[in-house]
Phi, psi and omega in degrees: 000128184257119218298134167341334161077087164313114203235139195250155206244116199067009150247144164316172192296184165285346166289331160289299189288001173271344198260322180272337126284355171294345199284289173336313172289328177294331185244053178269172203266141192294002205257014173236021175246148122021039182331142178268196151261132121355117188280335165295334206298304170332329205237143180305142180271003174279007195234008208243028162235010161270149186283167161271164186308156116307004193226188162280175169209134174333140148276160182312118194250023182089161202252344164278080173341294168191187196287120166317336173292300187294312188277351163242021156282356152307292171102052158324269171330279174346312167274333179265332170304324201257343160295333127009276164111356201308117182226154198295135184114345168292163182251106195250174158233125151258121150264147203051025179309003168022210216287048214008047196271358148301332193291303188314288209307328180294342198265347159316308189293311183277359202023212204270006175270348188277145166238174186203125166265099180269128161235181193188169189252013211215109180310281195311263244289332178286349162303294220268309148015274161331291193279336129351285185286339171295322201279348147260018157036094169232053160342313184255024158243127144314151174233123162211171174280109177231223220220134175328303203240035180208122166300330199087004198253159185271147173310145179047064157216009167236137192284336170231154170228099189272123156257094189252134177003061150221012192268001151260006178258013196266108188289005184211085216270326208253004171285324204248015163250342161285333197286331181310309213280320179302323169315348213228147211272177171313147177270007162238055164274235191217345160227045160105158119022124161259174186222170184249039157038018195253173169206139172222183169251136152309039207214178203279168171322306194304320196245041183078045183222225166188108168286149185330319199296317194284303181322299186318308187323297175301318135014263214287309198289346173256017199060046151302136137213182212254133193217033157175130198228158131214156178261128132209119187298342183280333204248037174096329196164257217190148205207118206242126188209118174233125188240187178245160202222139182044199174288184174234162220267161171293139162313318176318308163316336190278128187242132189307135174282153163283170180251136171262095210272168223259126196295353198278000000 
């Protein structure tokens, strides 16, 4: 005997109400679904076609390290210019130069037969910059503006490029270290192979620093190579001499360092 068949009264069958919401979800209106995030959306699009950093990156820490006074009772300057290789008649760049206090001395260095291209990302600092070299009459410096991941700078034309404690604050490492690279003169100039400069500390992102290993990598990974390193701790940090070596690589081509945390 076959059991009643339980019957609901104005509503359809359950093969109809399944058919009709799918339907229903098919035509809801696009402005009600859940957009995902991007991973690009954060990054400049002049940098989305280079990978992204793997580490942290430094914030922005203001353009004064320490007192000038304090850094040449080091002999800071003094020691990373002759470390350098630095001579009169070069053509240098500071990068992130903040209130210059390197840009005088190189330009010092280098005398008047020598040029010093100061940039920096931060308008104010390149204001008082500005009036820094007028009021000291630095003939032989220049000023411009440049770009979280693009220096700007013109081709084949420097024998040096100092990246002095800011090159952990650089958020798209491997966009402004290729952009970097074309800048830097011929290795049959008149004063050798140019090179890339930096000093940092050896201590984590957080705390304004970049360990060495993590420096190289990146480097390395944009064709770069490293042909002078020394620690000293005494003068701030660490000390760096980077040229370019074969061609440079594609963006596409570039493979990301894992992050390398500091060992200090």
């Amino acid at each position: 005997m076959k059991k009643p068949v339980a019957k609901t009264r104005g509503l359809p069958p359950l093969h109809l109400i399944a058919g009709m919401t799918a339907l229903l979800l098919m035509t809801a209106p696009l402005g009600a679904c859940k957009r995902l995030p991007d991973a690009d959306d954060q990054r400049a699009e002049t940098a989305r076609a280079y990978p992204p950093a793997s580490r942290p990156v430094s914030e922005l820490a203001g353009n004064q390290w320490s007192t000038e006074t304090a850094r040449d009772n080091r002999g800071e300057a003094e020691e990373i210019m002759k470390a350098a290789g630095l001579e009169p008649g070069m053509t240098v760049a500071d990068i992130g130069a903040g209130e210059g206090y390197y840009t005088v001395r190189l330009a010092d260095k280098v005398g008047a037969t020598g040029r010093v291209l100061a940039q920096d990302i931060d308008e104010a600092a390149i204001d008082r910059l500005a009036e820094r070299v007028n009021r000291e009459s630095l003939d032989n410096v220049s000023i411009k503006l440049g770009a979280p991941d693009d220096p700007r700078l013109p081709e084949s034309s420097f024998d040096r490029i100092f990246l002095v404690h800011m090159y952990h604050e650089v958020r798209e490492p491997y966009a402004f270290l290729s952009r970097l690279r074309p800048a830097l003169v011929d290795p049959n100039g008149p004063n050798g192979a140019g090179e890339v400069i930096v000093v940092d500390v050896n201590r984590d992102f957080s705390q304004h620093g970049i360990p060495p290993k993590q420096l190289f990598c990146e480097f390395e990974a944009v064709g770069y190579e490293l042909v002078g390193f020394m620690e000293r701790p005494e003068l701030g940090g660490y000390f760096a001499r980077f040229r370019a070596e074969g061609e440079a690589i594609l963006p596409g081509k570039i493979l990301p360092c894992p992050y390398q945390r500091s060992s200090q």
